[in-house]
N, C-alpha and C positions, 0 to 999 in steps of 0.2 A: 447910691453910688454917684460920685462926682463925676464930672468929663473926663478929667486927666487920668482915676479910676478905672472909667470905661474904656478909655482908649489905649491904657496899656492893655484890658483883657482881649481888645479887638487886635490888637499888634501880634499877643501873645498866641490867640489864637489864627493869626496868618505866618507867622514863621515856621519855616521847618523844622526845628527846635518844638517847636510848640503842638502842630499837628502830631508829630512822631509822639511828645510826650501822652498827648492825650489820648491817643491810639492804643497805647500799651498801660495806660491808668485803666481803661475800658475793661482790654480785654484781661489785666487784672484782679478786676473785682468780677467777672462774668467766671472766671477759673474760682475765685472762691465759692461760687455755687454750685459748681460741679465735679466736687470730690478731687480724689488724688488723681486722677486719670486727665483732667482739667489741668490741673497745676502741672504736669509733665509736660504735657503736648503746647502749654504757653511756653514754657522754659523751652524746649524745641524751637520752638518759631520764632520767639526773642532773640535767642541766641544766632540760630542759622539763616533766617530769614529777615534780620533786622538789623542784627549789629554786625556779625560778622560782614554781610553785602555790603554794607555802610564802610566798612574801614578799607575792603577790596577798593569802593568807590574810591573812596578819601584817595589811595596807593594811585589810581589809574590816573586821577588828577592831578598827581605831584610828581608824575611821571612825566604829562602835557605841560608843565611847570619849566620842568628843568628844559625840556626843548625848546618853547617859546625863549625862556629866558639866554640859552645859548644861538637863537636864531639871531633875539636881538642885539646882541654884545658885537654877532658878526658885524650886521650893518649900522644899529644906532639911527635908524631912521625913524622910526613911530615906534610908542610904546603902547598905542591901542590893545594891541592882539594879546600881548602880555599881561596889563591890565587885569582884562578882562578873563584871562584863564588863571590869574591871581583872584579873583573874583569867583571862578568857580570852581576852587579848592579850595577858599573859603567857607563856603556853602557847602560842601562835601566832607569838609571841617566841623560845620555845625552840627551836623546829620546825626554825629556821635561826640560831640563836646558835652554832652550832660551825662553820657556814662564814666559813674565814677568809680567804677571796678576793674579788674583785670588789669591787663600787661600796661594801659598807659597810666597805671599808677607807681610804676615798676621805673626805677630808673631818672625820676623828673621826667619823664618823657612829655608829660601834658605841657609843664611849662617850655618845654624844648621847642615845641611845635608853637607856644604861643604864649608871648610874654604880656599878660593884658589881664586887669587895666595897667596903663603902665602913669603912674600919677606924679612921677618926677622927672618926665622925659628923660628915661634913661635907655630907651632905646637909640634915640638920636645921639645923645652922647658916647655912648658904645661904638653905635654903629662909626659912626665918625674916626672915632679914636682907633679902630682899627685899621682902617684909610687909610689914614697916618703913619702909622705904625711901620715900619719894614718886617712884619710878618711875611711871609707864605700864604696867601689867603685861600685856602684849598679849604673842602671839605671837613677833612683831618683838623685843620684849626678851628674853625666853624665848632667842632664837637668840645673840644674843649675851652670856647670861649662861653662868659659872662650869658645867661638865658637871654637877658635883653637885648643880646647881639646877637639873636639869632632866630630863628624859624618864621613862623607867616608876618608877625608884627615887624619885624626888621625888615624884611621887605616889601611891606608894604609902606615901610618910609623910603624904600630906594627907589619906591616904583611912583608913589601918590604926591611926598611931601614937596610942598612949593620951591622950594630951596632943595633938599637933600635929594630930591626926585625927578628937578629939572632936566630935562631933555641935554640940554646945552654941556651941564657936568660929567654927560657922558660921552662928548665929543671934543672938548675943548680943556686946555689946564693939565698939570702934570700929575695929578691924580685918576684921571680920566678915564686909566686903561684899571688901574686896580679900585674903580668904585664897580668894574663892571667884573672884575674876578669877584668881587665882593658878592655880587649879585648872583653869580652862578655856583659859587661857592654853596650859597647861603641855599638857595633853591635845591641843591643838591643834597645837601645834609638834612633839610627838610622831607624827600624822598627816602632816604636812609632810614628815617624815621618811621613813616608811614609803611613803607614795607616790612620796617620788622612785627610792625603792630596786626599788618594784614598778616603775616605768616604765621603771629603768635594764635591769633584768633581761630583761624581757617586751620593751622595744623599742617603736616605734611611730610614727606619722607618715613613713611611708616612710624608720625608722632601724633597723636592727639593736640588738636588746639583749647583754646581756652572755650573755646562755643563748649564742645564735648565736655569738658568740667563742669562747669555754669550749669550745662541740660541734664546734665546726668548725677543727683545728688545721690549719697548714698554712704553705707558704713565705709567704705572705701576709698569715702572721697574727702582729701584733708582739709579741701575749703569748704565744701557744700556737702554735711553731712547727711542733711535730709530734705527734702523739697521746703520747706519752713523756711532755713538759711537761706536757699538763693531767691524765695521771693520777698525774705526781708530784705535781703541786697537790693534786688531790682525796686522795691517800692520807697527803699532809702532815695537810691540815686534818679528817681521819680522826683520826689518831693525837693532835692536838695537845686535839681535841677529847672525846673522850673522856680524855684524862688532865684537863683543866679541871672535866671532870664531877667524874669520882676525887676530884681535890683541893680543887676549891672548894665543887663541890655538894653533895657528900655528906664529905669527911674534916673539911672541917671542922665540918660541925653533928654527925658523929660522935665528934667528939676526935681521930681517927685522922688529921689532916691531918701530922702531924711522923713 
């Protein structure tokens, strides 16, 4: 094993991404040694104890999102605080960006929440062009604009980028007032999203969530006929995920993506 080998397994295995996968790779092959009573009580704890909490997380995050973001728009004075809770609904993002099943496969919802990699900067182009634009910059248009104008990656160019992100653009110039409807717009339609995904999951109003599917296979059940299917699911989106890590997260800011 080379250095740059080693040190994406060492990266891989310190991200959150990474720990969670390895957690449920475990205790997926410790279920296959103990019968069908094994393989239930994993699907239970995957589902309700692991993804579903995850995407509640993600919701409560993007909830703190849209406030910071409307605090800042008030004043325009530091964008630290903002930042940084852009920061940790990213991470809350991550927790469950390798599940490749369920409701945020429903809809583009995954690309909604996150336009990435994005390898022709077309977010910045997007995002800009709307700026521009004499749209409406509400939520409502947010939904039906262009992926790369919209969810964590687009704001993380209005929050981060040198230029598109500067402090100054939100206090000076005749765009100034609509790069910050932009911003809360965009954080908002962001929460729209995450909440529907937490409500899909969790369930409620005398409805079954997607957890309850996923845990409960059976002749009655049209996605997960028999415990087999959902842990071929879950050991697909194991595997698929952890190589996205490999190759997007870490080979390419290593070099070693070819």
């Amino acid at each position: 094993m080379n250095n740059k080998q080693l040190l994406i397994r060492q990266c891989l295995q310190k991200t959150v991404v990474g720990r969670g996968l390895l957690l449920m790779i475990v205790s997926l092959f410790l279920s296959a040694c103990g019968g069908e009573s094994a393989e239930q009580k994993l699907l239970l704890n995957v589902a309700h104890n692991i993804i579903t909490p995850a995407y509640v997380e993600l919701d409560v995050q993007a909830v703190e999102l849209v406030k910071q973001s409307a605090a800042f728009c008030q004043a325009t004075k530091d964008k630290e605080i903002l930042q940084q809770q852009w920061r940790k609904t990213m991470v809350a993002w991550a927790r469950v960006q390798a599940v490749s099943f369920g409701p945020i496969e429903d809809a583009n919802l995954r690309w909604k929440l996150q336009f990435w990699p994005d390898r022709k900067d077309l977010t910045r182009k997007k995002v800009e062009a709307l700026i521009a634009s004499k749209d409406l910059l509400s939520a409502e248009r947010i939904a039906t604009a262009s992926v790369s104008a919209k969810g964590l990656a687009a704001l993380e160019y209005l929050l981060f980028d040198q230029r598109g992100g500067a402090l100054d653009r939100y206090r000076e110039g005749p765009q100034a007032g609509r790069r910050c409807e932009l911003l809360l717009a965009t954080a908002t339609r962001v929460q729209q999203v995450t909440q529907q995904l937490a409500v899909q999951w969790r369930g409620g109003d005398n409805r079954a969530g997607y957890a309850d599917k996923f845990a409960s296979p059976g002749a009655n059940n049209s996605v997960y006929p028999d415990n087999n299917s959902a842990l071929a699911q879950l050991l697909d989106t194991l595997i698929v995920g952890a190589e996205v890590v490999k190759r997007n997260k870490l080979g390419i800011a290593l070099a070693v993506d070819k």
